[in-house]
N, CA, C and O atoms as CSV, one atom per row, in Angstrom:
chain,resi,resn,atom,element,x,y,z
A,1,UNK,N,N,23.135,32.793,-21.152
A,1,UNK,CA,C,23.332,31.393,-20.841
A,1,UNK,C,C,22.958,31.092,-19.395
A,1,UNK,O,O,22.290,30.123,-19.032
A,2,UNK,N,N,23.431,31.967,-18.676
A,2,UNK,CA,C,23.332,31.801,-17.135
A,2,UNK,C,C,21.118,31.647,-16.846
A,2,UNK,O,O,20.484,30.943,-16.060
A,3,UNK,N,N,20.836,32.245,-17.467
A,3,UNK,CA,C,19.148,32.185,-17.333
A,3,UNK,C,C,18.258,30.981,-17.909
A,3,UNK,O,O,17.164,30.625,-17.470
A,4,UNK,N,N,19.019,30.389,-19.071
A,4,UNK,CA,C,19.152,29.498,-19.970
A,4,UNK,C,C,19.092,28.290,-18.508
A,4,UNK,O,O,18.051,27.778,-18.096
A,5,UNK,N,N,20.176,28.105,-18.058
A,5,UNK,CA,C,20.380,27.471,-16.454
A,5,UNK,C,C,19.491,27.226,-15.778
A,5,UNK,O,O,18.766,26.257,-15.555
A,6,UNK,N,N,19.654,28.669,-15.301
A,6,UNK,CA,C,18.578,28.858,-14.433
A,6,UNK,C,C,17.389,28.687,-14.227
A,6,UNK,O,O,17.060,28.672,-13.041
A,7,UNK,N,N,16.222,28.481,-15.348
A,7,UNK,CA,C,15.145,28.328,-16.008
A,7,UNK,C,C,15.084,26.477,-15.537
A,7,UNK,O,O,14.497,25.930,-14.603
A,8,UNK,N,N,15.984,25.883,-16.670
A,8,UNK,CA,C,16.310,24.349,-16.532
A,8,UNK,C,C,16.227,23.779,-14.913
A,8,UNK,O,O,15.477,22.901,-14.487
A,9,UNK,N,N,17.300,24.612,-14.120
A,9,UNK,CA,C,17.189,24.422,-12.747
A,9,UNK,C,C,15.716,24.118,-12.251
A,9,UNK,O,O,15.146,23.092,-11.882
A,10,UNK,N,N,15.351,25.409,-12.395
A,10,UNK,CA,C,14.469,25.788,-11.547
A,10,UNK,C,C,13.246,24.746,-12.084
A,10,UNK,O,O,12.663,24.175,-11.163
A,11,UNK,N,N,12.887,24.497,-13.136
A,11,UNK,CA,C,11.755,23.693,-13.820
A,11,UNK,C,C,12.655,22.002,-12.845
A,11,UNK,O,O,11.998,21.415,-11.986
A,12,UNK,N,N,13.657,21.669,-13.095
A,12,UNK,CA,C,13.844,20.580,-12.525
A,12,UNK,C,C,13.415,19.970,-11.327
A,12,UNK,O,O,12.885,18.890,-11.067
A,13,UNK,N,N,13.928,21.324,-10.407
A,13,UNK,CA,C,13.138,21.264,-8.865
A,13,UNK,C,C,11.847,21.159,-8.598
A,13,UNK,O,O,11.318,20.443,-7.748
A,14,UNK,N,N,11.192,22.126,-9.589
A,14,UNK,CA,C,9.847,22.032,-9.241
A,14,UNK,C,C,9.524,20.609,-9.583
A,14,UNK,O,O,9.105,20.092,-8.548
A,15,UNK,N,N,9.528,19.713,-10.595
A,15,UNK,CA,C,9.362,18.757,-11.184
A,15,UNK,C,C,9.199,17.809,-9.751
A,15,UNK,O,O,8.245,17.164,-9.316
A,16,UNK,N,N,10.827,18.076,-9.143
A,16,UNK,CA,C,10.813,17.032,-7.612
A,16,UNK,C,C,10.655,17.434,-7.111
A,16,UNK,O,O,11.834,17.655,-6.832
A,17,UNK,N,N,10.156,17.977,-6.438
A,17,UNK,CA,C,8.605,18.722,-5.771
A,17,UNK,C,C,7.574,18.311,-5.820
A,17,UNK,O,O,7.168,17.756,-4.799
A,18,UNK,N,N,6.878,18.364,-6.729
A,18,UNK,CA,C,5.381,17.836,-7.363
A,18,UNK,C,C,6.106,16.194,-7.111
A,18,UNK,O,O,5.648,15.569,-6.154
A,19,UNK,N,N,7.022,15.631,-7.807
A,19,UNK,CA,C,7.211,14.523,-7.115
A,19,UNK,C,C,7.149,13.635,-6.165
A,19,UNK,O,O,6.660,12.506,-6.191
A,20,UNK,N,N,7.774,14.311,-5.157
A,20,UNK,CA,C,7.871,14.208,-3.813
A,20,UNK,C,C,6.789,13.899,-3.175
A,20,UNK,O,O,6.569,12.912,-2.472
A,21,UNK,N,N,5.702,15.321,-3.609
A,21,UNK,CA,C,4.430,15.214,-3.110
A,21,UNK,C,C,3.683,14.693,-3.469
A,21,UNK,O,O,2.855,14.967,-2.602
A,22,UNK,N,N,3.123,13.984,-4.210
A,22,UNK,CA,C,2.602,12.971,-5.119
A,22,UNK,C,C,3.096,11.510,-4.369
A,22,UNK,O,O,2.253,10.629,-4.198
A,23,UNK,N,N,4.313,11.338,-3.995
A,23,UNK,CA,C,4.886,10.064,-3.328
A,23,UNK,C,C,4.470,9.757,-1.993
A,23,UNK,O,O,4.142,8.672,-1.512
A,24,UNK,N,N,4.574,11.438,-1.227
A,24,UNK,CA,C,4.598,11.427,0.043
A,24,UNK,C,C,2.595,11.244,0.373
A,24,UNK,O,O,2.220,10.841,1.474
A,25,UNK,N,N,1.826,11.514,-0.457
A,25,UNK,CA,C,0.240,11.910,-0.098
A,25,UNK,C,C,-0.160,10.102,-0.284
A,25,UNK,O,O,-0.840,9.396,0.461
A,26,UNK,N,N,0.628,9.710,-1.689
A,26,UNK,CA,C,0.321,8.306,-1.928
A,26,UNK,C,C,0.926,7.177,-0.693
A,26,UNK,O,O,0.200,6.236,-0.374
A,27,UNK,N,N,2.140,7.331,-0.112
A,27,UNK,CA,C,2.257,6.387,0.750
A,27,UNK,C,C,2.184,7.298,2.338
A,27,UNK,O,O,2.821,6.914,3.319
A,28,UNK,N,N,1.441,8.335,2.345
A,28,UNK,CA,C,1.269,8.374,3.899
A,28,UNK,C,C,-0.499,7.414,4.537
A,28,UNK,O,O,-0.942,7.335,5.682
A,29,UNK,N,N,-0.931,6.992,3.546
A,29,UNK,CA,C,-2.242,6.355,3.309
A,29,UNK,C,C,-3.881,7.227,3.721
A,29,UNK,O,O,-4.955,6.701,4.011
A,30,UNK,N,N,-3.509,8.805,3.597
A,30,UNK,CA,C,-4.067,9.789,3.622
A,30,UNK,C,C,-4.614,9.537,2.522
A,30,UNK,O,O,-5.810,9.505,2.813
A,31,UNK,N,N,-4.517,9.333,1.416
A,31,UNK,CA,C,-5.361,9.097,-0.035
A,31,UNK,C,C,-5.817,7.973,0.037
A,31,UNK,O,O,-5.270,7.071,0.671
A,32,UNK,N,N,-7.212,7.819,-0.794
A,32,UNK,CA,C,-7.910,6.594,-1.187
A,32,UNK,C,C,-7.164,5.682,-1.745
A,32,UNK,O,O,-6.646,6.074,-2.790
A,33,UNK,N,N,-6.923,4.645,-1.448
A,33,UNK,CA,C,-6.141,3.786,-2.272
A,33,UNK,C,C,-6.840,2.622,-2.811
A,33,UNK,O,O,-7.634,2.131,-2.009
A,34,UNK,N,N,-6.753,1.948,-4.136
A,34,UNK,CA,C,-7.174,0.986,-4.809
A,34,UNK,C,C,-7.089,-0.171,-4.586
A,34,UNK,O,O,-5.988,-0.624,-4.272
A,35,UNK,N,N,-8.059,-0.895,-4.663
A,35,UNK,CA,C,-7.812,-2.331,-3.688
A,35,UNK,C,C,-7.030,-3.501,-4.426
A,35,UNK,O,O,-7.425,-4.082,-5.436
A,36,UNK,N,N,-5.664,-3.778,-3.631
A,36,UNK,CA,C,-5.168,-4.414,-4.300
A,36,UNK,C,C,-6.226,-6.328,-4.850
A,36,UNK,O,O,-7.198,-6.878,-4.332
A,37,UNK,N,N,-5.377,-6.697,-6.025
A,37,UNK,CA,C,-6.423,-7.805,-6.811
A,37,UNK,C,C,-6.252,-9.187,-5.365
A,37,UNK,O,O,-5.357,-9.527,-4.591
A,38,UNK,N,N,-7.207,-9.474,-5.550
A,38,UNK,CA,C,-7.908,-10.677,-4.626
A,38,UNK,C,C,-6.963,-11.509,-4.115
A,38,UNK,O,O,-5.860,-11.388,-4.648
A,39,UNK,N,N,-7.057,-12.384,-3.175
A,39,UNK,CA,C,-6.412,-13.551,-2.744
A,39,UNK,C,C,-7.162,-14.046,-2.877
A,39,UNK,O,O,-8.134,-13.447,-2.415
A,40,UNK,N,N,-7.644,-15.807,-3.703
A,40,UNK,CA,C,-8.419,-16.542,-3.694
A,40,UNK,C,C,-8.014,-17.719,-3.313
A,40,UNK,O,O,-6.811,-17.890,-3.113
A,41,UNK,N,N,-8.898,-18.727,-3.141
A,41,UNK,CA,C,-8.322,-20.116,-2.470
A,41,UNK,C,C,-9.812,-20.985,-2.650
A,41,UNK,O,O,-10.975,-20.633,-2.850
A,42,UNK,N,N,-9.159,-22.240,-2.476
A,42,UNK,CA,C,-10.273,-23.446,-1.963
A,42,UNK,C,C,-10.286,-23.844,-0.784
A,42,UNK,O,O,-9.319,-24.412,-0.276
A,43,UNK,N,N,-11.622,-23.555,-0.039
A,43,UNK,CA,C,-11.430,-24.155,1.294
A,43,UNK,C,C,-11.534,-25.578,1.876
A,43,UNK,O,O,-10.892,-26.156,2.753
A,44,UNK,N,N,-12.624,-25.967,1.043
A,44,UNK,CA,C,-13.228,-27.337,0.964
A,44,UNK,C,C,-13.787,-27.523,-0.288
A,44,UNK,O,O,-14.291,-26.619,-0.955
A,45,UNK,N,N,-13.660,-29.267,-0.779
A,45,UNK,CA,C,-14.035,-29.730,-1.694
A,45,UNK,C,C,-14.392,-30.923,-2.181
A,45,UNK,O,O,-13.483,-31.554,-2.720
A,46,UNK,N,N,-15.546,-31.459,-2.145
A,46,UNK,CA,C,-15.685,-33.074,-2.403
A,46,UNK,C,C,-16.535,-32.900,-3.619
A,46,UNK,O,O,-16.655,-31.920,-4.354
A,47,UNK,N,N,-17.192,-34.273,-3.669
A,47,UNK,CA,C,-17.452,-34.704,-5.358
A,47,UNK,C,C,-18.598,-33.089,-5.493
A,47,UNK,O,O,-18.584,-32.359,-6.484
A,48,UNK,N,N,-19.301,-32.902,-4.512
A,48,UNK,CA,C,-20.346,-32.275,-5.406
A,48,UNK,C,C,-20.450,-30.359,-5.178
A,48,UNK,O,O,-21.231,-29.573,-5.715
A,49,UNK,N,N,-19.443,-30.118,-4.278
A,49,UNK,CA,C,-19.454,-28.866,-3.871
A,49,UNK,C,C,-18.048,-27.915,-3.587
A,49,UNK,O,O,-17.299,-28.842,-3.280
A,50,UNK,N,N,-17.564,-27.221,-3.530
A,50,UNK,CA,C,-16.483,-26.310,-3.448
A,50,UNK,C,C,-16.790,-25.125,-2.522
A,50,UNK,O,O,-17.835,-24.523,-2.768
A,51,UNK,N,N,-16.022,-24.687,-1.472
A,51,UNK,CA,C,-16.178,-24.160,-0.775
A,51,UNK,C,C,-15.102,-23.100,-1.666
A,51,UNK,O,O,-14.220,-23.682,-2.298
A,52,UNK,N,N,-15.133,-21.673,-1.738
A,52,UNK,CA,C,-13.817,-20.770,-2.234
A,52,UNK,C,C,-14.613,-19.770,-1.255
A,52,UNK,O,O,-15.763,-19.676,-0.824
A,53,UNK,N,N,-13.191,-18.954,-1.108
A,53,UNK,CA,C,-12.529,-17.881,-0.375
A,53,UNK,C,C,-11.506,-17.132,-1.219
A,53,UNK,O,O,-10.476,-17.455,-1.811
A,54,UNK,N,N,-12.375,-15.707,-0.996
A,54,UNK,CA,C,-11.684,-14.333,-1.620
A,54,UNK,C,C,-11.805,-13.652,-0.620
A,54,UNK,O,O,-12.819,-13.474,0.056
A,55,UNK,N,N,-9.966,-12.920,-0.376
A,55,UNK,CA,C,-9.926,-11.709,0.860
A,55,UNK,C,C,-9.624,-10.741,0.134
A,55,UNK,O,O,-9.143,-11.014,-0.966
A,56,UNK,N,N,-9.815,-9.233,0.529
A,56,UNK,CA,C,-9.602,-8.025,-0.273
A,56,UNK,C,C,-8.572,-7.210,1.194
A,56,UNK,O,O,-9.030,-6.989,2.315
A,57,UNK,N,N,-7.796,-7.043,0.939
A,57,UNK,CA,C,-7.205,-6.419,2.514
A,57,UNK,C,C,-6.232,-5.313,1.990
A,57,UNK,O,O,-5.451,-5.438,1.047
A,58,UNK,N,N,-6.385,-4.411,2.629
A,58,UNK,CA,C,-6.444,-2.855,2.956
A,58,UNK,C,C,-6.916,-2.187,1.920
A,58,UNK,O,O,-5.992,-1.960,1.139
A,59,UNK,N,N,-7.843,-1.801,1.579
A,59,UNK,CA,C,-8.855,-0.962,0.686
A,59,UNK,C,C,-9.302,0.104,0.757
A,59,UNK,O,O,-9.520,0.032,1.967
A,60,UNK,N,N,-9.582,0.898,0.548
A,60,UNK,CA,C,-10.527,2.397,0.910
A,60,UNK,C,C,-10.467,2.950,-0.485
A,60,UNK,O,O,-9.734,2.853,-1.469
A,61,UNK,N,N,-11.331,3.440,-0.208
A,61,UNK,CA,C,-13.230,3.025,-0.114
A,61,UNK,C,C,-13.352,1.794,0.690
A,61,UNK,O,O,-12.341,1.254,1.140
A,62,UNK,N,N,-14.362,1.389,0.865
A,62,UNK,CA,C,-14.503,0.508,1.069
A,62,UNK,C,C,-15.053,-0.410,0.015
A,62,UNK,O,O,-16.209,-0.215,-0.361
A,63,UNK,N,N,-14.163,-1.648,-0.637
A,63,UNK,CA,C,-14.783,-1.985,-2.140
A,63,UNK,C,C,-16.049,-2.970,-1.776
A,63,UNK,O,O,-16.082,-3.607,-0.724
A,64,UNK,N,N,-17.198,-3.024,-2.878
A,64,UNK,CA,C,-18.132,-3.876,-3.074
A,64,UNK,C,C,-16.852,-5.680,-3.699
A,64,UNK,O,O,-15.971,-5.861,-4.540
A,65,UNK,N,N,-17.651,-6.659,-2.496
A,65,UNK,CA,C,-16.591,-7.781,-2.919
A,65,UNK,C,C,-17.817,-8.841,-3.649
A,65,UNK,O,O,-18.872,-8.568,-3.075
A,66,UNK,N,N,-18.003,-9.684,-4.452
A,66,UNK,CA,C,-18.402,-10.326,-5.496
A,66,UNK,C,C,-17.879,-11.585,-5.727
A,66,UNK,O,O,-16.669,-11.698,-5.920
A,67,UNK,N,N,-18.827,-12.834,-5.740
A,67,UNK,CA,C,-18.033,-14.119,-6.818
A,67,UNK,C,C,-18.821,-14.402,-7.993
A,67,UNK,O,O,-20.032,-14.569,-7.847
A,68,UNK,N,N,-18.466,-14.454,-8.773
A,68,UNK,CA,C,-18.936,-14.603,-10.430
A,68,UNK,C,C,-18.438,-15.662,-11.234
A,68,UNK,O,O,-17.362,-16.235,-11.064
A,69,UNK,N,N,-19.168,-15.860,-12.006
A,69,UNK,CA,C,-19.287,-17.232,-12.763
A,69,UNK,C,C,-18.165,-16.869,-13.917
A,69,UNK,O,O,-17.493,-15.838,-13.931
A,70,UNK,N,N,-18.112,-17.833,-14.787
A,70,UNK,CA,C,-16.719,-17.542,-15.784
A,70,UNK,C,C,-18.036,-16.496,-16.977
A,70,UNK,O,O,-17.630,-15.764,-17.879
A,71,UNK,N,N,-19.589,-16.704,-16.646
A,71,UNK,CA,C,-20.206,-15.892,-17.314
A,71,UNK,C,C,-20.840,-14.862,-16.999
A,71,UNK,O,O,-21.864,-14.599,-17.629
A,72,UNK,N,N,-20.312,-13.845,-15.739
A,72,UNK,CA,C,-20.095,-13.009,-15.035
A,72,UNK,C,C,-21.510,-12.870,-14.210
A,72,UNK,O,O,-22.084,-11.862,-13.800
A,73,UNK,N,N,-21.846,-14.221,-14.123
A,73,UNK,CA,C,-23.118,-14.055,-13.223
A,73,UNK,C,C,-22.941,-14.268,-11.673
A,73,UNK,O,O,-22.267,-15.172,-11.178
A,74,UNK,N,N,-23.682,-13.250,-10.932
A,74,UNK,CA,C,-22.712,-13.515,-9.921
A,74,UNK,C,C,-23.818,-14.220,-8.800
A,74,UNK,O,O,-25.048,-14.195,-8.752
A,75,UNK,N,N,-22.863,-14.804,-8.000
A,75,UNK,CA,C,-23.118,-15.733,-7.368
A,75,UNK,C,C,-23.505,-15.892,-5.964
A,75,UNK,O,O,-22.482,-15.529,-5.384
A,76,UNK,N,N,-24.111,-16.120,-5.323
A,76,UNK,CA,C,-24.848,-16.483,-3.856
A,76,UNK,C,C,-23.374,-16.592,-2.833
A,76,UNK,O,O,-22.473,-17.421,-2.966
A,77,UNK,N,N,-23.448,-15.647,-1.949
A,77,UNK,CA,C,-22.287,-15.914,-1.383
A,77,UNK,C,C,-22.378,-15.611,0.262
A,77,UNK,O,O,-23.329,-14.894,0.574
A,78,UNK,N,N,-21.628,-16.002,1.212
A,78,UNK,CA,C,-22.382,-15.543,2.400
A,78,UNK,C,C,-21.971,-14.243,2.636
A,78,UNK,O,O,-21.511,-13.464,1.801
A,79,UNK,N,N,-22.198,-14.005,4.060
A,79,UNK,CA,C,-22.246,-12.287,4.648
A,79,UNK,C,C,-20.634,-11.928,4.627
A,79,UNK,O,O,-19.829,-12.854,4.716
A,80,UNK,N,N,-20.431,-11.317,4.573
A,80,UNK,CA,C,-18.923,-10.842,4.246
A,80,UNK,C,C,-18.745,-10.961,5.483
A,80,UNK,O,O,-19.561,-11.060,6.399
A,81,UNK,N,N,-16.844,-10.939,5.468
A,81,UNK,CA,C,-16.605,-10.090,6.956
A,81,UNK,C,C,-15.743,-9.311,6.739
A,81,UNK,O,O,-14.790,-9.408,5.965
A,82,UNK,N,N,-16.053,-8.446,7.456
A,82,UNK,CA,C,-15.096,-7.097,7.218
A,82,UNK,C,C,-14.692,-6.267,8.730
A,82,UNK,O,O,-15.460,-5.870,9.606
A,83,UNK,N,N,-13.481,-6.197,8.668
A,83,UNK,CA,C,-12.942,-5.146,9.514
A,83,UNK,C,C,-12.248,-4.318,8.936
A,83,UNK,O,O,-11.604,-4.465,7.898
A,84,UNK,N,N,-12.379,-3.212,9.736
A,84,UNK,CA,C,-11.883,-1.912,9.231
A,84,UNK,C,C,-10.498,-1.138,10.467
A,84,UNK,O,O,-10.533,-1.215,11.695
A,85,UNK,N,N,-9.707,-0.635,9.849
A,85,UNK,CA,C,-8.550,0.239,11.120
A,85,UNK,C,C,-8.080,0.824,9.761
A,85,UNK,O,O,-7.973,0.362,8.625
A,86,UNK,N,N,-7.774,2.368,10.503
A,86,UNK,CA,C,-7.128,3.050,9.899
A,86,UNK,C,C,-7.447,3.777,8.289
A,86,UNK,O,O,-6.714,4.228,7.409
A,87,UNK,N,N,-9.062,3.602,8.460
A,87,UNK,CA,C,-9.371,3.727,7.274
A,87,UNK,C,C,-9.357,2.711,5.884
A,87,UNK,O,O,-9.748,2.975,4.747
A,88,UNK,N,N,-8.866,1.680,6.324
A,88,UNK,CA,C,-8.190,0.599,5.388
A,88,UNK,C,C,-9.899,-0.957,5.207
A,88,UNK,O,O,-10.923,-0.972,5.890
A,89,UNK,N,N,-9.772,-1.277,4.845
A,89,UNK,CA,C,-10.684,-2.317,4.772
A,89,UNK,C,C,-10.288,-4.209,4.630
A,89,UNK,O,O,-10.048,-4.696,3.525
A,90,UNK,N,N,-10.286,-4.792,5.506
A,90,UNK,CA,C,-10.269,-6.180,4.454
A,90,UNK,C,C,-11.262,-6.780,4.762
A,90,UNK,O,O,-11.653,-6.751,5.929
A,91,UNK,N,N,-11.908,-7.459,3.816
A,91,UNK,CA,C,-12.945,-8.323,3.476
A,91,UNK,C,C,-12.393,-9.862,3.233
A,91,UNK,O,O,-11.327,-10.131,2.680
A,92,UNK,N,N,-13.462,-10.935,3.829
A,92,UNK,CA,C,-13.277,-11.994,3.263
A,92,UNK,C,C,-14.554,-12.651,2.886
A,92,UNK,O,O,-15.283,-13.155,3.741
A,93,UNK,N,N,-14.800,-12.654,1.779
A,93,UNK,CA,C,-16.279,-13.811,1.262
A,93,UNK,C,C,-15.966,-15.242,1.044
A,93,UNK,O,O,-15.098,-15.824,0.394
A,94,UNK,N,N,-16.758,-15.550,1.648
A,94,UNK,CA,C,-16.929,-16.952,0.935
A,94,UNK,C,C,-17.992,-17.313,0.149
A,94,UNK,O,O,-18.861,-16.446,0.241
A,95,UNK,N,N,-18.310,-18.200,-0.578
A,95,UNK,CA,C,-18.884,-18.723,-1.411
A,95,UNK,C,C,-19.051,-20.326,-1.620
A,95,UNK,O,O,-18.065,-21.008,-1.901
A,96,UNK,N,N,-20.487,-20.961,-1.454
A,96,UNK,CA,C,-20.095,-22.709,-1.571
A,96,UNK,C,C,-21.092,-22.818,-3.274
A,96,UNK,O,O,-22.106,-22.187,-3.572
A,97,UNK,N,N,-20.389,-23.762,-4.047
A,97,UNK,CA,C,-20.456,-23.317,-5.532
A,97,UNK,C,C,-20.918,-25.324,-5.918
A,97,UNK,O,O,-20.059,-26.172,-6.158
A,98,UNK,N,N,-22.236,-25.556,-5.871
A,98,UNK,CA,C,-22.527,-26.394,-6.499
A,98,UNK,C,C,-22.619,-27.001,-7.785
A,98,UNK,O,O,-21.731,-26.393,-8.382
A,99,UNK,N,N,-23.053,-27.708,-8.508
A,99,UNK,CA,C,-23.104,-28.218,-9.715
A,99,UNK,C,C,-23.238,-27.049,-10.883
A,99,UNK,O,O,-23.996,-26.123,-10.592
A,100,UNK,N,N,-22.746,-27.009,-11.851
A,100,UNK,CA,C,-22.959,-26.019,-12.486
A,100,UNK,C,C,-21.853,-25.889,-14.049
A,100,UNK,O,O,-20.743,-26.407,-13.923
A,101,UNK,N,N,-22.066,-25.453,-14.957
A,101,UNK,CA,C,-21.699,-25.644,-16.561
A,101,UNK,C,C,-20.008,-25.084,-16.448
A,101,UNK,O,O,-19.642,-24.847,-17.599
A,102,UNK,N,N,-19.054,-24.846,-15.605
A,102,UNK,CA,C,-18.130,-23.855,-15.680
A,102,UNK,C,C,-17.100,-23.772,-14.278
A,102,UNK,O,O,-17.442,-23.019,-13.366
A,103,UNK,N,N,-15.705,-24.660,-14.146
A,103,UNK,CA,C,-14.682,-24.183,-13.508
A,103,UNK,C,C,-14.187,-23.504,-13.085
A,103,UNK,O,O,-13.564,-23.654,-12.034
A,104,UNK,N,N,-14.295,-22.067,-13.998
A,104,UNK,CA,C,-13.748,-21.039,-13.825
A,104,UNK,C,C,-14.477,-19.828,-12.934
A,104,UNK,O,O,-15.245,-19.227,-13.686
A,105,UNK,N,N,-14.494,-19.330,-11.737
A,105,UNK,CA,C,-14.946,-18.617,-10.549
A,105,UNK,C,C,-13.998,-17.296,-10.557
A,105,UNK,O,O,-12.824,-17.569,-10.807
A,106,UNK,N,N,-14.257,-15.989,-10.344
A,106,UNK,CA,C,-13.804,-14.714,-10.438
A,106,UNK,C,C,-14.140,-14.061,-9.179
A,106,UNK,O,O,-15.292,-13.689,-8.956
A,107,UNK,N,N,-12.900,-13.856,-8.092
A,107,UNK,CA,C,-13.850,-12.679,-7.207
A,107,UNK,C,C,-13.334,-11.650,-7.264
A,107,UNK,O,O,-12.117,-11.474,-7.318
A,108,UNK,N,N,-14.544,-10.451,-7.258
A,108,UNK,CA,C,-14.354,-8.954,-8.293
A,108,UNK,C,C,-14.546,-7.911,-6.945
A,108,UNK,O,O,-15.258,-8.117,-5.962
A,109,UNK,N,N,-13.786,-6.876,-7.189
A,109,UNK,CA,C,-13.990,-5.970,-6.243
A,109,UNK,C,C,-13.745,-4.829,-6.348
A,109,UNK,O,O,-12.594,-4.397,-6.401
A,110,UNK,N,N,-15.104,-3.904,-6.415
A,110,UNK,CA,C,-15.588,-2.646,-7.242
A,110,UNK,C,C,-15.878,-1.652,-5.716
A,110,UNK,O,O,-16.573,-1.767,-4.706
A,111,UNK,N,N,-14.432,-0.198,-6.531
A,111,UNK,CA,C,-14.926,0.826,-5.495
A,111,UNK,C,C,-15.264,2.159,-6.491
A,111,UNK,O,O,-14.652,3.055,-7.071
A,112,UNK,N,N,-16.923,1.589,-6.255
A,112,UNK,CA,C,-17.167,3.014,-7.460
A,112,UNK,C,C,-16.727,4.219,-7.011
A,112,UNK,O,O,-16.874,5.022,-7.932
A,113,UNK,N,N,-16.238,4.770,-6.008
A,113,UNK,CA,C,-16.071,6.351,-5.730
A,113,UNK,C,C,-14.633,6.621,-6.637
A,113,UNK,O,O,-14.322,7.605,-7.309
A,114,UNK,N,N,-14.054,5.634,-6.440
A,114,UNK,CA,C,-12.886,5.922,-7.078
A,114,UNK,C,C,-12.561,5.339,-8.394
A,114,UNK,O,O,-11.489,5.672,-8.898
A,115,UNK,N,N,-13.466,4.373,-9.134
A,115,UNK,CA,C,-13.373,3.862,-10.881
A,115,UNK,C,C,-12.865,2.726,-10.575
A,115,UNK,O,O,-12.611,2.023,-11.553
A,116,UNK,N,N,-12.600,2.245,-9.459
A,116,UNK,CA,C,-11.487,1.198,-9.569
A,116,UNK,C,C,-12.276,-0.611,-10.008
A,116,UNK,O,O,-13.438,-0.865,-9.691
A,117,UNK,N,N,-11.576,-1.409,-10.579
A,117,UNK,CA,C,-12.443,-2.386,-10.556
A,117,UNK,C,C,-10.882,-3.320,-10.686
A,117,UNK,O,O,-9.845,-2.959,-11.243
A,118,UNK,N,N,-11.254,-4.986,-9.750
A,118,UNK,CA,C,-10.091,-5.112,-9.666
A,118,UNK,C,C,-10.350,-6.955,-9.420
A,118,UNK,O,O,-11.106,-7.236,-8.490
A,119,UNK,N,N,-9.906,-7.822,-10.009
A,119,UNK,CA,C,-10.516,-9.323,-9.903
A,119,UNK,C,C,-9.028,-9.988,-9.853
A,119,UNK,O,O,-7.905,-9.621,-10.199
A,120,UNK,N,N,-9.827,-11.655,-8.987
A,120,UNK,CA,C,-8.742,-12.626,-9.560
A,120,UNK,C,C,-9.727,-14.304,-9.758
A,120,UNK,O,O,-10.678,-14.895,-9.248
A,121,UNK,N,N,-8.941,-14.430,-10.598
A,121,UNK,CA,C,-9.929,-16.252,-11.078
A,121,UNK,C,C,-9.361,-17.003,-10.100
A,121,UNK,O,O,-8.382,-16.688,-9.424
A,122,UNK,N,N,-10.262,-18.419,-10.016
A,122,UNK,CA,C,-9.603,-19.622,-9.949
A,122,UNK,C,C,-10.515,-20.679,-10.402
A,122,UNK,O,O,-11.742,-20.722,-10.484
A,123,UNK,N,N,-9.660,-21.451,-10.651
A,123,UNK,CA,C,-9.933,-22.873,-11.791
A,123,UNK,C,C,-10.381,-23.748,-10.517
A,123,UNK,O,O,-9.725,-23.589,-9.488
A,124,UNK,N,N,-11.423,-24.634,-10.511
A,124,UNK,CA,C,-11.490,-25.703,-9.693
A,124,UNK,C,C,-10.761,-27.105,-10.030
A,124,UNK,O,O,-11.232,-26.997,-11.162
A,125,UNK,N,N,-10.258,-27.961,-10.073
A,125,UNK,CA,C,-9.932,-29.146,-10.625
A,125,UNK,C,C,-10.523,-29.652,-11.197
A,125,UNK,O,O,-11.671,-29.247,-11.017
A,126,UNK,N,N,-10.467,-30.721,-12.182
A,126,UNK,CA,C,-11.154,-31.720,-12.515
A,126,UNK,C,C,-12.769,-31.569,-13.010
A,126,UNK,O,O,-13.411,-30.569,-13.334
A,127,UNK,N,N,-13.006,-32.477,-12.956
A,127,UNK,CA,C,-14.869,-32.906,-13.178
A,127,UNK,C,C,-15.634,-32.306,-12.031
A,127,UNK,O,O,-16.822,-32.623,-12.066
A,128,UNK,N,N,-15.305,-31.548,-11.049
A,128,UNK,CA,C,-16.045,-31.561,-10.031
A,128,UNK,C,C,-17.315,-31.147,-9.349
A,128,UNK,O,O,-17.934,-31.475,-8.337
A,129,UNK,N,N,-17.468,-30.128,-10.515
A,129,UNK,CA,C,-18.875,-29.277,-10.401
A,129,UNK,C,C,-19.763,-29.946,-11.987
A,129,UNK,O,O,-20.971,-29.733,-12.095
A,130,UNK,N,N,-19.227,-30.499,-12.775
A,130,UNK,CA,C,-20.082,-30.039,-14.164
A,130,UNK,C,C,-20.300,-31.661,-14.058
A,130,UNK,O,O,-20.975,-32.249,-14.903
C-alpha cells in the first residue's frame, strides 16, 4: 500500500512541475506569444468614405496585419506603424475604405512561424459605402 502512495505522490508532483513550468516559460514572455484579436475602430466618416483603425499590441513574432473585405479581399491600406520593446510588437493600420458592395471590414493578423491566425470585424453604419 505504502508504494501504491508513493507512486500516486510522486506522479502528482511531477504533474506540478511540468505545470509550473509550462506557466512560468508562458508568462515570463520568453516564449512566442500569439497575438492577441484586434482592436478596431472608426476614425473618420462622411457620406462617401470611412477611415478604420486596427492595433495589434504585444505580439511576437512579429504578425503580418491586414484589412479585408467581408469577401476576404484584402484591401489597400497605408504603411503600418510598428514599434517594437521587449520583443513584443504593436502595430497600427489604417485603412480609408470607399464605395463598395459590403459593411462588413475584418482586420486579420497572421504569424506564420507560429500557425497563429487571429481577426476582428466591424460593421460600418448605415448606407454609407454601398
Amino acid at each position: 500500500m505504502f508504494s501504491s502512495v508513493f507512486k500516486t505522490k510522486t506522479l502528482q508532483l511531477l504533474f506540478l512541475c511540468l505545470f509550473l513550468l509550462t506557466v512560468t516559460a508562458v508568462t515570463t514572455g520568453h516564449e512566442n506569444g500569439a497575438a492577441p484579436k484586434p482592436f478596431v475602430g472608426i476614425l473618420n466618416i462622411t457620406q462617401y468614405r470611412v477611415q478604420l483603425k486596427c492595433e495589434v499590441r504585444g505580439a511576437a513574432p512579429k504578425p503580418r496585419v491586414e484589412w479585408r473585405d467581408s469577401d476576404g479581399n484584402i484591401l489597400h491600406a497605408e504603411e503600418p506603424q510598428v514599434s517594437h520593446r521587449d520583443g513584443r510588437y504593436d502595430i497600427t493600420l489604417l485603412t480609408t475604405v470607399t464605395r463598395t458592395n459590403t459593411n462588413l471590414f475584418h482586420c486579420v493578423a497572421t504569424q506564420e512561424e507560429i500557425g497563429h491566425v487571429t481577426e476582428e470585424e466591424i460593421h460600418v453604419p448605415g448606407e454609407t459605402l454601398i
